[in-house]
Each structure stands twice: as structure tokens, then as C-alpha cells.
C-alpha positions as CSV (number, residue, x, y, z in Angstrom):
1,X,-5.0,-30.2,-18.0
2,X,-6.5,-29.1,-15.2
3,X,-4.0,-28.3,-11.7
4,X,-4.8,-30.8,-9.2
5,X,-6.9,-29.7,-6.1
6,X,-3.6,-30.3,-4.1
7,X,-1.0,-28.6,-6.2
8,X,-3.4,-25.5,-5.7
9,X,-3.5,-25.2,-2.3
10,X,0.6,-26.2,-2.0
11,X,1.3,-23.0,-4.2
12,X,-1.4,-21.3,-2.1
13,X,0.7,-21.8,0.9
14,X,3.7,-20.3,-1.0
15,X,2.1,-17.3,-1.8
16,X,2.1,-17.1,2.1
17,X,5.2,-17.7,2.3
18,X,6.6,-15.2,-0.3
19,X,5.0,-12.5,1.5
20,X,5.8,-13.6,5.0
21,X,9.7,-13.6,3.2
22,X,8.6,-10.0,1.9
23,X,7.4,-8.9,5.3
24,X,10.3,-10.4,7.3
25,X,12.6,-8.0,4.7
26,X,11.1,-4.7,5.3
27,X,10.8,-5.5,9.0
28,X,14.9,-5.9,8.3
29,X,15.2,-2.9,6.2
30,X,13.4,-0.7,9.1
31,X,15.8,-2.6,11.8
32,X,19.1,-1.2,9.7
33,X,17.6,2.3,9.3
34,X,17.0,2.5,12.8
35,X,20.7,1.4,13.1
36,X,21.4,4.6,10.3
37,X,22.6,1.3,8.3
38,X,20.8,2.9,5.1
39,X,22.6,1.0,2.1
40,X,21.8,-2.6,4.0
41,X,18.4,-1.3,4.7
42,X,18.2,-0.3,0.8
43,X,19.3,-3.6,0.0
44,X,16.9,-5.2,2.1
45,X,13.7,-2.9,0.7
46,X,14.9,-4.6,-2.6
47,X,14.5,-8.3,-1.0
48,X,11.1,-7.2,0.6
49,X,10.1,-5.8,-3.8
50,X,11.3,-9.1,-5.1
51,X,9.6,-11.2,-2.2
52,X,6.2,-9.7,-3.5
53,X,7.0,-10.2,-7.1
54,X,7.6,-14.1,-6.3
55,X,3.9,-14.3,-5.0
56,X,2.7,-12.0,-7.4
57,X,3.9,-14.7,-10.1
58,X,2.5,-17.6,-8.2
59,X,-0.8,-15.6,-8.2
60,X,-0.4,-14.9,-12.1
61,X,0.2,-18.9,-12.7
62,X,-2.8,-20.0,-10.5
63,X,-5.2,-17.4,-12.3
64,X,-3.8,-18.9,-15.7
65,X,-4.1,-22.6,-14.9
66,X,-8.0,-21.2,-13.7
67,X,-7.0,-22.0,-9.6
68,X,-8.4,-20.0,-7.4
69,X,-5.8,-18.1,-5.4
70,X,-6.4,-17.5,-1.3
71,X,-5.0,-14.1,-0.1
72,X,-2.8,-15.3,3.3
73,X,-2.8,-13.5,6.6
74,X,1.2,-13.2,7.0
75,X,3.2,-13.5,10.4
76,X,4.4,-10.9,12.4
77,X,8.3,-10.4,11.7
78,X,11.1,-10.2,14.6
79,X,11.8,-6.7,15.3
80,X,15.3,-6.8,16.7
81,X,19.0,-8.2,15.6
82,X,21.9,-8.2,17.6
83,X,24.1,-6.9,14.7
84,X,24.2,-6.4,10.6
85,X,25.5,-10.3,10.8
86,X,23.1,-12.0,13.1
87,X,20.4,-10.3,10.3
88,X,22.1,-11.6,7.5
89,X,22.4,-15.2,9.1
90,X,18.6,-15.2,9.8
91,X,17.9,-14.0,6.0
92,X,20.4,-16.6,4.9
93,X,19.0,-19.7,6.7
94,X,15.5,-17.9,5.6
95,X,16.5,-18.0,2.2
96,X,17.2,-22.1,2.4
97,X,14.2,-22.4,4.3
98,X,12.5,-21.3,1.0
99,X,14.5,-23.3,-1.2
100,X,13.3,-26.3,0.6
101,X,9.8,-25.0,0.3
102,X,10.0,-24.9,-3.8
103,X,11.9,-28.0,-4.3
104,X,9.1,-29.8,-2.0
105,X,6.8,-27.9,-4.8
106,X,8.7,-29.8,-7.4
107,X,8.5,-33.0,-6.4
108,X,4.4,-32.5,-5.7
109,X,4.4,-31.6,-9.4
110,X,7.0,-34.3,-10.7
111,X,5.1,-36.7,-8.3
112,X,1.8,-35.4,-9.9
113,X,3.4,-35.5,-13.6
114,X,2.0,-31.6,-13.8
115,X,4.3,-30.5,-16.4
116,X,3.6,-27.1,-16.7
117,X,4.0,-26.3,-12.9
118,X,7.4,-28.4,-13.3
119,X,8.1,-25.7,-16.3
120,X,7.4,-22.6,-13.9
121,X,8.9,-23.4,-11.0
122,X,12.2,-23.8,-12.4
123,X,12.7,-19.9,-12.5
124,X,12.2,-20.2,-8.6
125,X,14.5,-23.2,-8.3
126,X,17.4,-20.8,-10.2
127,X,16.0,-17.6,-8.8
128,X,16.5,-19.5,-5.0
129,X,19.9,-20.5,-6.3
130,X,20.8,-16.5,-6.6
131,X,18.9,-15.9,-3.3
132,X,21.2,-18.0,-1.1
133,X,24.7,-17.1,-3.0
134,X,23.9,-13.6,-2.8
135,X,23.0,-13.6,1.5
136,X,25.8,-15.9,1.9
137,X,28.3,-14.0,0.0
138,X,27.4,-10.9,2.6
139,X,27.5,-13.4,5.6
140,X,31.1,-14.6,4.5
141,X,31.9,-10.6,4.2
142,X,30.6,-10.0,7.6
143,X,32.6,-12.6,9.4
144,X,35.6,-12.5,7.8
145,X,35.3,-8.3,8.6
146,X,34.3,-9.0,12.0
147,X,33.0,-6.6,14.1
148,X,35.1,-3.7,12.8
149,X,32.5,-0.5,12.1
150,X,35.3,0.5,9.0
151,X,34.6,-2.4,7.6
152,X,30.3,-2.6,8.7
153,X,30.9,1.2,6.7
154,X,32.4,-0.3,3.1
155,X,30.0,-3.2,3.4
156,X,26.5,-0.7,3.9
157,X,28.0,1.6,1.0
158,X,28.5,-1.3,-1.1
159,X,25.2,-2.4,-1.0
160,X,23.5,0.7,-1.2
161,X,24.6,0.4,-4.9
162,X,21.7,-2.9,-5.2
């Protein structure tokens, strides 16, 4: 079966948004270097590798189901953070922004009784489910540490190790 001309140009939007996610990740990894933050900056090149991965895939399942695939201009990303926390909130919320974003995919293909997109986009719905616990597990770490550079220290050597 054929993807519908709608389903196409949904996932074709998410391949925008996976690399606008990607982009807004290195921007952040370049923000924490700057800050000579280099393990959250590491740690945030590996968000940016995955983000491109995720559109890759949705690129890979369009080609297979014979869709054509539009290559998205992507958004300029925010430059500047007021602290390791207030970039983890905004990757955090970014993150359930996205999850919204694929479970609105899943309904168009439940709605649409497209089977196998309801088969694929199951690895993003558990793969988002990773996404948020692992940004709000650091967010939780940030503000119970507060603003204590000690603590800002474990936390950047900690995941440098991603």
C-alpha cells in the first residue's frame, strides 16, 4: 500500500524538525565550549549525531514506502543561555515538544490505518521516551546542585563519559 499524499508531507515536516533538533544541539554544544563546559558540550555533539540519525531514518522509510523526501531549510538556533540549567530546561521542553510532534504522527497513521508507519514510528515513540528521561534526569541534577561550580564540575565530567 501506497503512503497517503498526507502522511508524506507530515513526516516531511519531521525531517525538519529532526534537524532543526540537531542544529539547536550543536548550537548548544558550541555555547558550553565557549563556557570551557567540554563534557556537556560532548554530550550535546552526541544529541546534535542522534538528531541527524532520526531524520536520516525518516528519509530511509519515505524512500522505502517510494515517497518523495523534501530536503528542509532549518531555523536559526539561539546562541546564548544564561547557565548549564537554563540549556538543559530548553532541551528538555525541546525534547517534549518532539514527542508531541511523533505522537501527532501516530495518530495521522492510526487515523489513516497505515500500518506500517504505525510499525516504524514506535522506535521514535520509545526512543522520545529515552530523550526526555535522560534531559530531565540532568535538569533534576542541576537544580537540586544549584548554582554551585563544584557541583556544575562533577556534573560536566560525568557526561563527558556519553
Amino acid at each position: 500500500m501506497k503512503i497517503s499524499d498526507s502522511m508524506t508531507a507530515a513526516i516531511n515536516d519531521q525531517i525538519k524538525a529532526e534537524f532543526d533538533s540537531a542544529y539547536i544541539y550543536l548550537a548548544m554544544s558550541a555555547y558550553f565550549e565557549d563556557c570551557g563546559l567540554s563534557g556537556m558540550a560532548h554530550w550535546m555533539k552526541k544529541q546534535y549525531k542522534e538528531e541527524v540519525e532520526h531524520a536520516e531514518k525518516f528519509i530511509d522509510y519515505l524512500y522505502e514506502r517510494g515517497a518523495r523526501v523534501i530536503i528542509p531549510e532549518i531555523a536559526k538556533p539561539k546562541e546564548n543561555y544564561s547557565d548549564a540549567l537554563d540549556v538543559f530546561k530548553t532541551a528538555y521542553a525541546h525534547e517534549q515538544y518532539v514527542t508531541s510532534r511523533i505522537y501527532k504522527l501516530v495518530d495521522m497513521a492510526v487515523e489513516e490505518k497505515d500500518y506500517a508507519t504505525q510499525s516504524m514510528l514506535k522506535w521514535y515513540v520509545d526512543e522520545q521516551l529515552e530523550e526526555e528521561d535522560n534531559t530531565g534526569s540532568i535538569v533534576s541534577k542541576l537544580e537540586f546542585l544549584g548554582k554551585d561550580n563544584h557541583s556544575l564540575y562533577i556534573i560536566d565530567r560525568e557526561l563527558s563519559a556519553r
